[in-house]
C-alpha positions as CSV (number, residue, x, y, z in Angstrom):
1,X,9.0,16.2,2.8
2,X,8.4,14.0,-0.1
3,X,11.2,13.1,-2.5
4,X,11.2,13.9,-6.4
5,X,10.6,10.5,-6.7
6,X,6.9,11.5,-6.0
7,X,6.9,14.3,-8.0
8,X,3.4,12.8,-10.2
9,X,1.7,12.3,-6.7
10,X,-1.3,14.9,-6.7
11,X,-1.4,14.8,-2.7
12,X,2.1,13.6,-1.7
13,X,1.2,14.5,2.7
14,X,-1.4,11.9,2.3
15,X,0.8,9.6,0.5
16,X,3.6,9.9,3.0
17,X,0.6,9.5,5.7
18,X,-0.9,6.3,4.1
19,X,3.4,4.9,3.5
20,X,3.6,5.6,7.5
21,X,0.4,3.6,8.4
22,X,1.3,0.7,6.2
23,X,-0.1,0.8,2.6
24,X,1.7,-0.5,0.4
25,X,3.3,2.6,-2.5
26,X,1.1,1.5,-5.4
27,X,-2.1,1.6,-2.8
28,X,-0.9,5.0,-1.1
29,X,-0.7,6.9,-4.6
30,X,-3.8,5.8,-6.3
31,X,-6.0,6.6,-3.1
32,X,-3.5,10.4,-3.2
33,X,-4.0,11.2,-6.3
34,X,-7.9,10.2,-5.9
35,X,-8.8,11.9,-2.7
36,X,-6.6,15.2,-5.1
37,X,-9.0,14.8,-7.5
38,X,-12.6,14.4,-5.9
39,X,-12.0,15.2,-2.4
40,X,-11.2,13.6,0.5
41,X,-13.9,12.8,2.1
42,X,-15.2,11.8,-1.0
43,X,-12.8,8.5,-1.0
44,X,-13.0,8.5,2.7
45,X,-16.7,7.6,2.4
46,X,-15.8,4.9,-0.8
47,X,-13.1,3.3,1.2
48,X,-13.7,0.1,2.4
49,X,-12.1,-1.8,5.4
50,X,-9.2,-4.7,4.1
51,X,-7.6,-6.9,6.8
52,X,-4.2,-6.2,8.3
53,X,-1.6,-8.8,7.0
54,X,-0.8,-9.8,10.2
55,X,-4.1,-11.6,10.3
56,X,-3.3,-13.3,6.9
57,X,-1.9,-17.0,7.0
58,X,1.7,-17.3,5.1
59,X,0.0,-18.6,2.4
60,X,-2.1,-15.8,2.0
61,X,0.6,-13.3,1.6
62,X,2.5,-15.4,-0.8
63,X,-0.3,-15.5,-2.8
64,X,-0.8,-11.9,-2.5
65,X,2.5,-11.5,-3.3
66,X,2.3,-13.7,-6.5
67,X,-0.4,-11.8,-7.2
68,X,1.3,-8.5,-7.3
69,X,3.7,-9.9,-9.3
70,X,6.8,-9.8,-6.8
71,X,9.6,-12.1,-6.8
72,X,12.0,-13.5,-4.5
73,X,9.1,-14.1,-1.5
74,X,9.1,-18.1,-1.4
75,X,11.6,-18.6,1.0
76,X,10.8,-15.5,3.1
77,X,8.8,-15.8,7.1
78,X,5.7,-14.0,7.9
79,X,7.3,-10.7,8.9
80,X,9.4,-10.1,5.9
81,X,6.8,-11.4,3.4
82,X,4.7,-8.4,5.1
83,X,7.6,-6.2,4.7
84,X,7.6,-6.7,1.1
85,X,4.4,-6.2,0.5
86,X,3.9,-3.4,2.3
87,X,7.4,-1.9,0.2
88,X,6.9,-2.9,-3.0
């Protein structure tokens, strides 16, 4: 069951679904609160298909990472860089 901490999500069970397959929070609760709003198969049908980060060079994610706005990533290997993305 969700925490309080998601108490503004407007579907938190398909948050805590998208947080279990990998997106990252902010990703999880706008596509929630979305699919709440118009439907599900409504965003289903919009969604498009990104890359897993395993596929992305180190590069990549620390420029995703800059991106997003994180800090503390420079020093960080593949795996954790993936972590924090996925976590922030």
């Amino acid at each position: 069951m969700p925490s309080n901490k998601n108490s503004r999500l407007k579907d938190p069970e398909l948050y805590e679904d998208l947080r279990d397959d990998g997106a990252s929070k902010e990703k999880a609760a706008r596509i929630s609160n979305a699919a709440a709003k118009e439907g599900r198969s409504t965003i289903g049908k919009r969604g498009g298909e990104s890359g897993s980060y395993d596929d992305w060079t180190v590069a990549e994610l620390k420029e995703r990472a800059r991106e997003l706005d994180l800090h503390g990533y420079s020093s960080l290997n593949k795996s954790a860089l993936i972590e924090k993305l996925r976590s922030h």
